[in-house]
N, C-alpha and C positions, 0 to 999 in steps of 0.2 A: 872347366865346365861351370855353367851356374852353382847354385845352391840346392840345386835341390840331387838328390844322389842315385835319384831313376835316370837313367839312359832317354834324353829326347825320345822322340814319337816322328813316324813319316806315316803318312795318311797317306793312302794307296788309293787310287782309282783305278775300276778294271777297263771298262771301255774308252780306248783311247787310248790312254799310256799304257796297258799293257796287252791288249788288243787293238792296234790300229783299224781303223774303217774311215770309209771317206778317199778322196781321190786329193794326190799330192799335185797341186795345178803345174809343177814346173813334168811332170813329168803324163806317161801315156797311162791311159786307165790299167791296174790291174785285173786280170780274171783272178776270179773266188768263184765255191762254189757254196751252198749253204750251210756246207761243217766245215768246211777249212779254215771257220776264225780260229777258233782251238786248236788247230794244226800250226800255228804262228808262233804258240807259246814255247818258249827255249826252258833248257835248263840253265841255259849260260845269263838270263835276266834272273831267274831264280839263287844263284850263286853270288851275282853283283849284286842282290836287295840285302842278302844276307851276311856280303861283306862287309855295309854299310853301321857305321856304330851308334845303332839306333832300337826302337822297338816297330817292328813293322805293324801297321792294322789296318785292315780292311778300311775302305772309306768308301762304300761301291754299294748300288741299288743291289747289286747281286749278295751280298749280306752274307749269310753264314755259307751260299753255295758258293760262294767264293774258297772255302775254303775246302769243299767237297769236288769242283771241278778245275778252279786255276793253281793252288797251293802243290796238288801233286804232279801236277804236266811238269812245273818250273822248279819242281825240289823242295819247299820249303815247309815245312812242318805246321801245325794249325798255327793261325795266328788269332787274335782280338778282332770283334766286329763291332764294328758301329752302327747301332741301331737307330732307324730314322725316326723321330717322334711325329706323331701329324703334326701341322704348323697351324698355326692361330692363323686366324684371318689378316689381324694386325700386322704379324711379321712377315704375311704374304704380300701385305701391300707395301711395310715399309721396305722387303726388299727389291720389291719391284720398284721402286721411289728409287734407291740406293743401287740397283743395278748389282745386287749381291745376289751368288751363285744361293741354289736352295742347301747345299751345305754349309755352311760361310759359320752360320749360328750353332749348331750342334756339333760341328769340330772344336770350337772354340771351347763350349763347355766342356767338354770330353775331354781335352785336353787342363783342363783344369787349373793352368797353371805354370803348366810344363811346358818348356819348349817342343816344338814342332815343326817337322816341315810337309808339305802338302804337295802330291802329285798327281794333279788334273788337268783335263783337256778345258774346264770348265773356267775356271778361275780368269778375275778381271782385275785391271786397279782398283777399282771399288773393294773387290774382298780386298787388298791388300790393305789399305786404307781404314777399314772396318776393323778387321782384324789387328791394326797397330792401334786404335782409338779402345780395343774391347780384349783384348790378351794381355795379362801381367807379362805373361813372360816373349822371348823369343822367337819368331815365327820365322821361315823359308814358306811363301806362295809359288812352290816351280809350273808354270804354263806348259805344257806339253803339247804339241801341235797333234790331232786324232788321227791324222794320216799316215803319221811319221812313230810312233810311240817313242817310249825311252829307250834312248840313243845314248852313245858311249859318251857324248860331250852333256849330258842331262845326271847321270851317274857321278863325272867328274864335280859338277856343280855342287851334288848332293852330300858328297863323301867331304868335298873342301868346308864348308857349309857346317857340319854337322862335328867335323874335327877338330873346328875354329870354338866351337861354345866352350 
C-alpha cells in the first residue's frame, strides 16, 4: 500500500453503474416500468462493494438519499457523501474547454490525497488525464457503460486494482 494508512476510497455513482438505464444497442429494448429502477438493486452488488478493500462513498446527485434508498436494498451500511459545491463560472467553462465530467474537480479534492478509484457512467480521458496532472496520489477512472452497470468483469478490475496499491 502507499504511505498513507487509510484504506483507498471508490467513488460510487448511483445512476448508471448501479442503476442501469438506457437501451444496450446489441440487444432488444427492455420493458421497465416507473418503480422498477429500484427493483434492479441486488444484494449480491451490495456484498461485492463491500468485499472490496476500500472505503466506499457516495459520488452520486442522489447525496445523502443514497444512503436512505440504495444502501439498504444492496446491504451495505451508511456510507460518506460527497457533497457537490456550486461551481464558479471559471471552472464551468474550463471544464467544458477540458471535456471534464462536472465531478472530475470535487473528487479530486475530497480525496485529498489518497488513492482512489472512481465508478461512473460519466467519466472520459480527459478526467483521466486531469486527474493524473491534479492528484498526488493514485487514481483507478473505471467507465462503466449506463446500460449495462457493474458487471462481474468491472468488480474483478476494481478488487485487482485496489489489491495492487
Amino acid at each position: 500500500m502507499t504511505g498513507h494508512t487509510e484504506r483507498p476510497l471508490l467513488f460510487l455513482d448511483v445512476d448508471g453503474p448501479l442503476l442501469p438505464f438506457g437501451e444496450d444497442p446489441q440487444r432488444a429494448p427492455r420493458v421497465t416500468t416507473p418503480d422498477s429502477h429500484l427493483a434492479r438493486l441486488t444484494a449480491e452488488v451490495g456484498r461485492r462493494l463491500a468485499a472490496l478493500p476500500c472505503e466506499l462513498v457516495w459520488a452520486t446527485t442522489w447525496e445523502d438519499e443514497a444512503n436512505a434508498e440504495i444502501a439498504p436494498r444492496i446491504g451495505l451500511s451508511r456510507l460518506p457523501v460527497v457533497s457537490w459545491p456550486e461551481s464558479t463560472e471559471q471552472h464551468e467553462r474550463e471544464d467544458q474547454w477540458f471535456g471534464l465530467c462536472w465531478k472530475t474537480r470535487t473528487l479530486v479534492t475530497w480525496a485529498g490525497g489518497r488513492p482512489f478509484a472512481w465508478v461512473d457512467d460519466e467519466i472520459t480521458d480527459a478526467d483521466g488525464e486531469w486527474v493524473s496532472a491534479h492528484h498526488s496520489g493514485r487514481a483507478l477512472l473505471h467507465h462503466v457503460e449506463s446500460y449495462r452497470g457493474l458487471a462481474a468483469e468491472d468488480f474483478t478490475a476494481l478488487d485487482q486494482w485496489l489489491r495492487a496499491l
